[in-house]
C-alpha positions in Angstrom: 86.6 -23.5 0.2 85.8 -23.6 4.1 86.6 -26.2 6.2 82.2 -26.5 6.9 82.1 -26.7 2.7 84.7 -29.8 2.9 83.4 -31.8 6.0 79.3 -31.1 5.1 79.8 -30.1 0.9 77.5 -27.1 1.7 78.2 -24.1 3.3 77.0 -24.0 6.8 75.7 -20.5 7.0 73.3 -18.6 9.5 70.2 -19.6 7.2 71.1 -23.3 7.6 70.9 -23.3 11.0 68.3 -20.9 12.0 65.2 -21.4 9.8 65.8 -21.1 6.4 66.2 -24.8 5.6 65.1 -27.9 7.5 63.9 -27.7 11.4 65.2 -24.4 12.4 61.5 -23.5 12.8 61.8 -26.0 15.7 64.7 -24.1 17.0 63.7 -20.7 17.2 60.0 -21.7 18.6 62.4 -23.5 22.0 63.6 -20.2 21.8 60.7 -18.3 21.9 59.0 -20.9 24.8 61.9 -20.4 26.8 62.1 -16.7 26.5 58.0 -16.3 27.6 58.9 -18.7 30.4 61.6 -16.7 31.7 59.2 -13.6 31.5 56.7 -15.7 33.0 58.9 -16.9 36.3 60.6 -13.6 36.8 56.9 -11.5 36.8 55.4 -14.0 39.0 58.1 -14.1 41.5 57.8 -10.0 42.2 54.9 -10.3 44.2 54.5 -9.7 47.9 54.3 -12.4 50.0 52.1 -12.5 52.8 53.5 -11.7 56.1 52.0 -13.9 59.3 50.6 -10.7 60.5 48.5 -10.0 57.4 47.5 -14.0 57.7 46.3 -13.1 60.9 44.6 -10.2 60.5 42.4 -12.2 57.6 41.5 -14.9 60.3 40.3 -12.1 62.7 38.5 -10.6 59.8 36.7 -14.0 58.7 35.4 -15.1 62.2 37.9 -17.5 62.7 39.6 -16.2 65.7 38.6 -14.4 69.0 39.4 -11.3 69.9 42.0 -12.1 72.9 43.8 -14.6 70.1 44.1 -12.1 67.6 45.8 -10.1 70.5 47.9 -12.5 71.5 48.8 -13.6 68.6 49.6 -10.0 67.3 51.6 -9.5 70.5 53.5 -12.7 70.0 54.3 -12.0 66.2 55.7 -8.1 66.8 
């Protein structure tokens, strides 16, 4: 007899505790929300971010800027 047999009177094997009996379903479905949000935050993080030059260049291109501040402001970004 284990020492898990003699504390719970059952044996405590990998059934008990992931699924087969009571609210293992619970624990494996943490699991599983953890692991897509992991997936989630590392996939969303790889994108580009937008350099100030590239911000700028979308102001020039919507109208929002003049010409002479899209040049200065290029010159003062490079």
């Amino acid at each position: 007899m284990t020492l898990c047999e003699r504390l719970i009177g059952k044996p405590l094997g990998i059934g008990r505790i992931f699924g087969i009996h009571g609210y293992g379903w619970l624990f494996q479905l943490l699991i599983l929300i953890a692991f897509i949000l992991i997936v989630y935050w590392v996939l969303k993080g790889n994108k580009t971010k937008e350099t100030a030059m590239d911000i700028v260049k979308k102001r020039y291109a919507k109208g929002e800027i003049t010409d002479k501040e899209f040049l200065k402001l290029k010159k003062e970004i490079q």
